[in-house]
C-alpha positions as CSV (number, residue, x, y, z in Angstrom):
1,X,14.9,-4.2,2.2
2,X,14.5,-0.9,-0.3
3,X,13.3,2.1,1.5
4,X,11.1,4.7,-0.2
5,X,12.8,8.6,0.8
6,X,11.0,9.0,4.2
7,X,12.8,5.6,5.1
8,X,10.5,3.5,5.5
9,X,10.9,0.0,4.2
10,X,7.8,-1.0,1.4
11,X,7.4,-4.2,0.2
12,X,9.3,-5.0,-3.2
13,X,6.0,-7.6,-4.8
14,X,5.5,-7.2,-8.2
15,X,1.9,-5.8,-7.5
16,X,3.7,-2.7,-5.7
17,X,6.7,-2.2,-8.1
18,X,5.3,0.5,-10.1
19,X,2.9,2.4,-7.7
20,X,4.3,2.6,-4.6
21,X,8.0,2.6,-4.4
22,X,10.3,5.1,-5.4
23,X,13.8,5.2,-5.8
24,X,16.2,7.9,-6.9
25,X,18.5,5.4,-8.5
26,X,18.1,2.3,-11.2
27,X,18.6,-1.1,-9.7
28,X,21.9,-2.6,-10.8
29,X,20.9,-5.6,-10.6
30,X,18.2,-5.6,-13.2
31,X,19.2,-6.4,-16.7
32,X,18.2,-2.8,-17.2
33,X,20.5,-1.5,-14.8
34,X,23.1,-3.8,-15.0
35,X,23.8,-3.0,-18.2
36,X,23.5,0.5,-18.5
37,X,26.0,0.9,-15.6
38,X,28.4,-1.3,-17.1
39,X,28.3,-0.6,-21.0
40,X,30.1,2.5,-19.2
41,X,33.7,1.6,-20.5
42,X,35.2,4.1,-17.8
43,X,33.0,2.1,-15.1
44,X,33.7,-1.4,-16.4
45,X,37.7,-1.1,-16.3
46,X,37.6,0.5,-12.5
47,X,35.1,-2.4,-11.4
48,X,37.5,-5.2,-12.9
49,X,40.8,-3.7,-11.7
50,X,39.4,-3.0,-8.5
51,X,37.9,-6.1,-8.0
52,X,39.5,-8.7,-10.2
53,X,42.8,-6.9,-9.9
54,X,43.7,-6.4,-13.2
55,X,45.0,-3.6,-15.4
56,X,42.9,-3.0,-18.0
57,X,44.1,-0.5,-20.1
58,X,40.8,-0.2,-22.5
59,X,38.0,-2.2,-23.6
60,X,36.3,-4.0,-26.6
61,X,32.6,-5.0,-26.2
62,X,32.1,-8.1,-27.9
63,X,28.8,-9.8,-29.2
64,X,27.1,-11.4,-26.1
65,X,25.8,-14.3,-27.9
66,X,28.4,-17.5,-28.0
67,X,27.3,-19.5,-30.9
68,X,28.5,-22.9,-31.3
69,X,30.2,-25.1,-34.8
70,X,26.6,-26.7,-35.5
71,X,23.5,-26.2,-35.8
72,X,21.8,-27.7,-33.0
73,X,24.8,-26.9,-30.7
74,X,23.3,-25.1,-27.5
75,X,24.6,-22.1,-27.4
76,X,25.6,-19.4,-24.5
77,X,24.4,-16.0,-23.9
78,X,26.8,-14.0,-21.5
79,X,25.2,-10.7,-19.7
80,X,28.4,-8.9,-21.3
81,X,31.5,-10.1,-23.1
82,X,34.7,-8.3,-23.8
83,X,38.3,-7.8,-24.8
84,X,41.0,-6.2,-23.0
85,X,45.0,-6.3,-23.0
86,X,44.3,-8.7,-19.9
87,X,41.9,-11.0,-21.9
88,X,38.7,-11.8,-22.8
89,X,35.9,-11.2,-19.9
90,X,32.3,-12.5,-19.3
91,X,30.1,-10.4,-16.7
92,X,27.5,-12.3,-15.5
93,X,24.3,-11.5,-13.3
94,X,22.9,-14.1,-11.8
95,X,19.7,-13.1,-9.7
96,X,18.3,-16.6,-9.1
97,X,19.9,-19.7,-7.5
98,X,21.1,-22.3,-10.0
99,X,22.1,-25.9,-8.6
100,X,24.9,-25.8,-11.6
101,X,26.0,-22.6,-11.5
102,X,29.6,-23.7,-11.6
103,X,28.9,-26.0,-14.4
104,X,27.0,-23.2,-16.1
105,X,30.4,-21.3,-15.9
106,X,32.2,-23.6,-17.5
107,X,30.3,-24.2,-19.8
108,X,30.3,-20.4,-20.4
109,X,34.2,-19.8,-20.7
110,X,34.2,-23.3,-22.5
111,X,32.7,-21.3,-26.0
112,X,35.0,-18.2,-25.5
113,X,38.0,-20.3,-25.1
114,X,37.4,-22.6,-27.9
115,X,36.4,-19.4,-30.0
116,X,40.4,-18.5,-29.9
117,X,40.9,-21.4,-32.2
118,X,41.5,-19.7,-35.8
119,X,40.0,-21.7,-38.5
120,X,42.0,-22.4,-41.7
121,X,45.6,-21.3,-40.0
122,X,48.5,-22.8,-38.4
123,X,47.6,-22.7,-34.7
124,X,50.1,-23.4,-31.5
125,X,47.8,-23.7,-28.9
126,X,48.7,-20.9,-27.3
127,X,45.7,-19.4,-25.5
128,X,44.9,-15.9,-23.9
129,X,43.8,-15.7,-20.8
130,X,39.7,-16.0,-20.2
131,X,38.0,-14.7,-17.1
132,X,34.4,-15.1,-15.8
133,X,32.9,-12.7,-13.5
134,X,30.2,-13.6,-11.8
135,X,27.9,-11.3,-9.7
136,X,25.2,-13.6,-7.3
137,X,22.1,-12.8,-5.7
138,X,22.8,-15.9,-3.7
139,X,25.5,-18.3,-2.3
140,X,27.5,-21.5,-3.8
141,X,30.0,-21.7,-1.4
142,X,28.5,-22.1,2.0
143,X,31.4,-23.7,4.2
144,X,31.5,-22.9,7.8
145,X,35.1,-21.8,6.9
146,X,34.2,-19.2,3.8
147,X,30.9,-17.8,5.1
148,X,32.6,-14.2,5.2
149,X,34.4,-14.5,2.3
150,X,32.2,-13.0,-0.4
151,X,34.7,-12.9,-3.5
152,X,35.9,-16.4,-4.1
153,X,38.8,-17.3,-6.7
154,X,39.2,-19.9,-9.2
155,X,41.9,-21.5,-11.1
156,X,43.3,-24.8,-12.4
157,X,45.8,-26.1,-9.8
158,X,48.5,-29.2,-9.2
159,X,47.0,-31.1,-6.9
160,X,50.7,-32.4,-6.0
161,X,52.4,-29.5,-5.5
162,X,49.7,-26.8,-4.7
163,X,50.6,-24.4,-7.7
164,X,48.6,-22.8,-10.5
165,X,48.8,-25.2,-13.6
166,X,47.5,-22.3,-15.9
167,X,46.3,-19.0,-15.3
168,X,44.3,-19.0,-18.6
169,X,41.2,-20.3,-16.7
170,X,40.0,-17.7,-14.6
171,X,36.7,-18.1,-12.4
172,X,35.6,-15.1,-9.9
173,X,32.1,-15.9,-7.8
174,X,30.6,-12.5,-5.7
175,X,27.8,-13.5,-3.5
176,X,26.3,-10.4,-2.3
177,X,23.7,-12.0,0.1
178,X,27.3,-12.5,2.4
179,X,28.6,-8.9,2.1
180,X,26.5,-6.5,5.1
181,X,28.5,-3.7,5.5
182,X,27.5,-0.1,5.3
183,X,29.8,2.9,4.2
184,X,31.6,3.9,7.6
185,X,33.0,0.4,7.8
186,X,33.8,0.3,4.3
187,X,37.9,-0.2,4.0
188,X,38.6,-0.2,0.2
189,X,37.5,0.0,-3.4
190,X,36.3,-3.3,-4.0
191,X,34.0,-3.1,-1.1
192,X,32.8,0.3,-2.3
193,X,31.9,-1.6,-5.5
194,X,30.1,-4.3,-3.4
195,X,27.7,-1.7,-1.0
196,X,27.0,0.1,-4.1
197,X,25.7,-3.2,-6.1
198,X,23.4,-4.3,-3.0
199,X,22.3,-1.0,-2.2
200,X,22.2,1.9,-4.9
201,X,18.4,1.1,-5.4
202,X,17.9,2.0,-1.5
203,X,19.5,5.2,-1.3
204,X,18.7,8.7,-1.8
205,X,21.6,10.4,-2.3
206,X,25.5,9.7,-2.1
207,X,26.7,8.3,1.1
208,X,29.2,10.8,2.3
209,X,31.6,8.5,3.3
210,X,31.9,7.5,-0.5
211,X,34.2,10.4,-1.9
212,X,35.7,8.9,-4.7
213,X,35.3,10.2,-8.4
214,X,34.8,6.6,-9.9
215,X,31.5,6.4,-7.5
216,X,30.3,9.3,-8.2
217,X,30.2,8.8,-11.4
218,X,28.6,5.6,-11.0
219,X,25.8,7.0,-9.4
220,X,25.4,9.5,-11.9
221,X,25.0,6.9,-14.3
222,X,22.1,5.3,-12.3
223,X,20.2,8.4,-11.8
224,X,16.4,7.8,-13.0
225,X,16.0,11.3,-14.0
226,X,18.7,10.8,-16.3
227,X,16.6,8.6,-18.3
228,X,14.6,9.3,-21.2
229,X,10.6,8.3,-21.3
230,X,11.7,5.4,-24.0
231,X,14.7,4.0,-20.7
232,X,12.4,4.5,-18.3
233,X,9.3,2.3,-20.2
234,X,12.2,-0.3,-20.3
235,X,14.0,-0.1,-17.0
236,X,10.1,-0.5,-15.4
237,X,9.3,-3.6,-17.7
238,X,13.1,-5.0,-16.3
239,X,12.1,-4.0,-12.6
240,X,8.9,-5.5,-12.8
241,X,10.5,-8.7,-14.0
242,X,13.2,-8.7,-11.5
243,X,10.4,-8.6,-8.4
244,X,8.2,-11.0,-10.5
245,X,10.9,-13.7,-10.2
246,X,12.1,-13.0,-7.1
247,X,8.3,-13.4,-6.0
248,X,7.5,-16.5,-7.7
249,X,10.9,-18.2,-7.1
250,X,10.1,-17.2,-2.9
251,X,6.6,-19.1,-3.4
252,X,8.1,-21.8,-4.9
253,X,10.3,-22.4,-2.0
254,X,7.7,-22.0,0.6
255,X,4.7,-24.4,-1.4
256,X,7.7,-26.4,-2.0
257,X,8.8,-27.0,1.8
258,X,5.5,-27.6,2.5
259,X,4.5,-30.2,0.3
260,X,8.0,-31.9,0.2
261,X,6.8,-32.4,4.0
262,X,3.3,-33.3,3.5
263,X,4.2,-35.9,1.1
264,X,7.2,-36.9,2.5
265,X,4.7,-37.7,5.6
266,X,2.8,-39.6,3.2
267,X,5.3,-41.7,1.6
268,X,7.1,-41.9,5.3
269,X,10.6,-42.7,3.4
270,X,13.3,-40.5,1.2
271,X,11.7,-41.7,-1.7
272,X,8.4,-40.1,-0.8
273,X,10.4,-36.8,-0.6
274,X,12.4,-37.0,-3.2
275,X,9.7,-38.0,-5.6
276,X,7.3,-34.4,-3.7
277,X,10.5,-32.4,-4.8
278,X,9.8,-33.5,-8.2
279,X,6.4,-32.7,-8.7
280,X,7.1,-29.3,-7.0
281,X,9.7,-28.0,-9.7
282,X,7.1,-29.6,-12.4
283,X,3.9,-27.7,-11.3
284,X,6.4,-24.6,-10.8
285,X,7.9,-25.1,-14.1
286,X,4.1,-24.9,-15.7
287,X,2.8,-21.8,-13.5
288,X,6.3,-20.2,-15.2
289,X,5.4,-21.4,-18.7
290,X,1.8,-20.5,-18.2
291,X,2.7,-17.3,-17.6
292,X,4.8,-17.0,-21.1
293,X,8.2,-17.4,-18.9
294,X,11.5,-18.4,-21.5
295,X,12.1,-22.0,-22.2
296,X,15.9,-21.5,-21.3
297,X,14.5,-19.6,-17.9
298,X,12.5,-22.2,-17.0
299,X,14.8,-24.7,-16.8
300,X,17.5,-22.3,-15.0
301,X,14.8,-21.5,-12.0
302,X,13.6,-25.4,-12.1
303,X,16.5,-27.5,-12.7
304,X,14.7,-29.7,-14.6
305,X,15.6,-31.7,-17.9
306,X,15.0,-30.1,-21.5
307,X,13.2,-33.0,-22.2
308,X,10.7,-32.6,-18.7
309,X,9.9,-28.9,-19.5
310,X,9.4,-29.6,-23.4
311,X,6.9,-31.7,-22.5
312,X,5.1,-29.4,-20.3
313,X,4.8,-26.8,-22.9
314,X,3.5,-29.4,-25.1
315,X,0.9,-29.8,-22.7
316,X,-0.4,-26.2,-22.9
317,X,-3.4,-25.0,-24.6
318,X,-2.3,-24.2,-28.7
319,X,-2.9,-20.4,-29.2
């Protein structure tokens, strides 16, 4: 939990967002934040070589939008997307938990892969390589035998032999809620990068265990009093939305334990409790559209079907 500068923890609701916390830094992990810390090329390359364990010489920021051949293709929408000498890399923030996350980030690296296709030209096939870097607010892998490990690696392997069958395809999951250590026991870069993720928004100052330039800097970048009145309007509007989800997607799980068990008392069977967890995500999914949440959001915080949430909003009062 955030602490205001007397140390004192203060509930993060959306209702107390504005009045009564304070903070000497941004949140990095509001869109806000996020992106102002990391449209820092300087920031960017010493994040990924830290933690990806590249060597990223420079960096292209690339459209963020992935649009598909046709028109009614769906398309993706990456937090940030960019080239290097290493290859082409999405950032993604993920705040709330998606059932198909991993399918998500397929689906994600799918478009920037088949984007290295050129059109009208001789082609071999030859690809460069694609990473996806993926920054969680919650956990995907929860194994008795990984619940320390909070950076977990992907690639396409042999399942014969045990060996990477391509290093094109390059998938990097970091699941925060599993990283809890504070700056004395912090042994290297990459978990430097971690604390300051999870915690910026909590401190006051610089940890003085934290001496290295990189993080200084990084914390010089999230200063609020380096904002102007115009950043700050918009950082409050992206921290209000980041406790307004977090709120309603905590409710949700609450009302929905709750009547998943009263129903499933009702119906007696897994059918009963099934069919409660089904009209919990729909009356969910029309509070969220009631209160003029995105379509695409929606569905990410529900799980539900295109179809299921279209006809909710078609259900809605006409403005």
């Amino acid at each position: 939990m955030a602490k205001r500068k007397d140390q004192t923890p203060v509930d993060q609701s959306p209702q107390t967002a504005a009045d009564d916390f304070q903070s000497v830094y941004i949140n990095p992990l509001t869109d806000f934040g996020f992106k102002r810390i990391f449209l820092n090329k300087e920031l960017l390359i010493a994040f990924l070589n830290d933690v990806v364990g590249t060597d990223i010489k420079d960096i292209t920021y690339l459209p963020t939008e992935g649009l598909g051949n046709y028109k009614y293709e769906r398309t993706a929408i990456f937090d940030l997307l960019c080239k290097t000498n290493q290859g082409e890399f999405i950032i993604e923030m993920q705040l709330g938990k998606q059932t198909y996350f991993k399918d998500r980030s397929l689906f994600y690296t799918s478009h920037v892969i088949r984007k290295q296709a050129p059109r009208k030209k001789y082609w071999n096939y030859e690809l460069k390589p694609v990473y996806i870097v993926a920054i969680l607010d919650f956990i995907i892998f929860d194994e008795q035998s990984v619940k320390n490990e909070v950076i977990e690696k992907v690639q396409l392997y042999r399942k014969n032999t045990g060996t990477v069958f391509s290093d094109k395809l390059n998938m990097l999951f970091i699941e925060l809620p599993k990283f809890d250590k504070q700056p004395s026991e912090l042994q290297n870069n990459t978990e430097t990068w971690l604390y300051l993720l999870k915690n910026t928004f909590a401190l006051n100052s610089c940890p003085p265990e934290i001496t290295g330039k990189i993080f200084r800097r990084f914390l010089e970048t999230a200063e609020l009093k380096q904002l102007t009145p115009t950043e700050m309007e918009t950082y409050n509007t992206s921290l209000k939305r980041n406790f307004y989800l977090r709120d309603i997607a905590n409710c949700a799980k609450m009302e929905g334990r709750m009547e998943g068990r009263m129903e499933g008392r009702m119906e007696g069977r897994m059918e009963g409790r099934m069919e409660g967890e089904q009209i919990k995500s729909l009356k969910f999914a029309l509070k969220l559209l009631k209160r003029g949440t995105p379509f695409e959001e929606v569905i990410d915080l529900t799980e539900l079907s295109n179809e299921q949430v279209l006809e909710l909003l078609n259900q809605l009062p006409k403005s």
